[in-house]
C-alpha positions as CSV (number, residue, x, y, z in Angstrom):
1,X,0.0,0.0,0.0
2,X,1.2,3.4,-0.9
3,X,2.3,5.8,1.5
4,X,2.9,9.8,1.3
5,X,4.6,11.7,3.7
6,X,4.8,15.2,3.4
7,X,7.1,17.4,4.9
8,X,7.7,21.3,4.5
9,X,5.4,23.8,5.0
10,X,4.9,26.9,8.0
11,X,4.5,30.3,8.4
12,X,5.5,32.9,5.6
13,X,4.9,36.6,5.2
14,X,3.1,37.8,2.2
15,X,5.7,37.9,-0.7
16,X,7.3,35.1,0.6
17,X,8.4,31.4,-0.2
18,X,7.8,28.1,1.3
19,X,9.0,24.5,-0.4
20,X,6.6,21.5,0.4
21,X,7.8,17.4,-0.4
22,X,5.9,14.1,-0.4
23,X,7.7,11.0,0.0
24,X,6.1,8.2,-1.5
25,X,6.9,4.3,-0.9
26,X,7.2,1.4,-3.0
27,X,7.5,1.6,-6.4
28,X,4.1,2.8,-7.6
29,X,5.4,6.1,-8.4
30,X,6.9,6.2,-10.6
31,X,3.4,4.7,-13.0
32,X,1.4,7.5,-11.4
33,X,0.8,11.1,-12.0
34,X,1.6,13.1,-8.5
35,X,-0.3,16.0,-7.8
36,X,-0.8,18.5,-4.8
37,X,-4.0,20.0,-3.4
38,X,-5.2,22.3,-0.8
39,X,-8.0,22.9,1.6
40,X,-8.4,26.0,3.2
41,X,-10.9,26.5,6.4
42,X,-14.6,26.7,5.9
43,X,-13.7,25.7,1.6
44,X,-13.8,22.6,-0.9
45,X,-10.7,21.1,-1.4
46,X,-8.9,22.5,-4.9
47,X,-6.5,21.6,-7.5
48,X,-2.6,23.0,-7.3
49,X,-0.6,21.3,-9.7
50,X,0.5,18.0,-11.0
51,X,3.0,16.5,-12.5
52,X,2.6,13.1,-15.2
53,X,5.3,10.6,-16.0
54,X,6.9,12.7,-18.5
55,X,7.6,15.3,-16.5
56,X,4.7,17.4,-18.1
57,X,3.1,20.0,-15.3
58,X,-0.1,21.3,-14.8
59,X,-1.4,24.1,-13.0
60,X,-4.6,25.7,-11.7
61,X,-4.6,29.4,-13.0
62,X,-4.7,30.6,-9.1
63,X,-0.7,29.5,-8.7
64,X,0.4,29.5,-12.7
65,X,4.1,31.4,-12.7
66,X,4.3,31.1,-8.6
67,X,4.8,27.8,-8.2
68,X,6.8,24.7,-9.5
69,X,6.1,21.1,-9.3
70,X,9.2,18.8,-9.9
71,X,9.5,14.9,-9.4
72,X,12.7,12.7,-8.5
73,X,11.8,9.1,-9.5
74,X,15.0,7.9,-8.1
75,X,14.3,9.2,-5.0
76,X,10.4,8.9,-4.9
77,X,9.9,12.4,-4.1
78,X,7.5,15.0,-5.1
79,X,8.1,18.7,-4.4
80,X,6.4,22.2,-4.8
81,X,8.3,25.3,-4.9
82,X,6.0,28.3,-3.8
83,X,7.5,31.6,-4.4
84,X,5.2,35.0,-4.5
85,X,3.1,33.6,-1.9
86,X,-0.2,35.6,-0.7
87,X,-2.5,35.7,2.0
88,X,-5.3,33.7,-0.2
89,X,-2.4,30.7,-0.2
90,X,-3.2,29.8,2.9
91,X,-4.2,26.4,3.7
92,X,-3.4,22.5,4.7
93,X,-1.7,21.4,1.5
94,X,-2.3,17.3,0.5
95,X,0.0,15.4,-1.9
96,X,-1.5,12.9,-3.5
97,X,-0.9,9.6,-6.0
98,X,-2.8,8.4,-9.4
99,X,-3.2,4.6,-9.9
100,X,-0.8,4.0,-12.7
101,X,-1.5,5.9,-15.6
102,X,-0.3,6.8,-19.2
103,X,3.0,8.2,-19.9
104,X,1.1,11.1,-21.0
105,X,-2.1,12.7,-18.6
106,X,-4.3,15.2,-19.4
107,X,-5.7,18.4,-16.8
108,X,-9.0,16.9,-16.6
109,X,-7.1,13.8,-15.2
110,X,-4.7,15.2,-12.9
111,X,-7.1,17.8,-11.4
112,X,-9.8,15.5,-10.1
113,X,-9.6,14.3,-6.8
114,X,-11.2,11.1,-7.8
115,X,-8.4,10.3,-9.8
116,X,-6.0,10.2,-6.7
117,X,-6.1,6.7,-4.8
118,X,-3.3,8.0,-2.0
119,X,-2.8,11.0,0.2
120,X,-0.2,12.9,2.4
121,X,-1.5,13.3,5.9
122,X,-1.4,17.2,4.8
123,X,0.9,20.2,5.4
124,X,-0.3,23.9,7.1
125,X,1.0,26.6,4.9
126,X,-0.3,29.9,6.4
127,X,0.9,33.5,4.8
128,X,1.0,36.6,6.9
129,X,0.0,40.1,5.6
């Protein structure tokens, strides 16, 4: 069974940047897309970005040009870079693992939580004005 644990995360003022990773076990990984998410108080959990087995990325417009996925196959790790972060980025982040998958995903794919059969035990990122 597929484990994540994240790691990363805190308190930033606005402006700021914060790095978040996901370690995954076994070997899964590296067939599946890895993604991250985020649920902030009182809201439905949305889409941050993903990343497929080719290394293609995907983004929901709210982060696009802030923040960078990357994935290291060797080492089973998932990270996201968050640079320019605002107050409206607050919120307890969740990595997350597709069942194996294409080479190739699509948005649609990687930004449904149904298409996600793991989870982090989630990350607080909370940005100070």
């Amino acid at each position: 069974q597929v484990q994540l644990v994240q790691s990363g995360g805190g308190l930033v003022q606005t402006g700021g940047s914060l790095s978040l990773s996901c370690a995954a076990s076994g070997r899964t990984m590296t067939e599946a897309a890895m993604g991250w998410f985020r649920q902030a108080p009182g809201k439905e959990r949305e889409f941050v970005a993903a990343i497929d087995r080719s290394g293609g990325t995907y983004y929901s417009d709210s982060v696009k040009g802030r923040f960078t996925i990357s994935r290291d196959n060797a080492k089973r790790l998932v990270s996201l870079q968050m640079n320019s972060l605002k107050a409206d980025d607050s919120a307890v982040y969740y990595c997350g693992q597709t069942r194996r998958v294409a080479f190739f995903a699509t948005f649609n794919y990687v930004s449904a939580q149904e298409s996600y059969v793991a989870w982090g035990q989630g990350t607080q990122v909370t940005v100070s004005s």
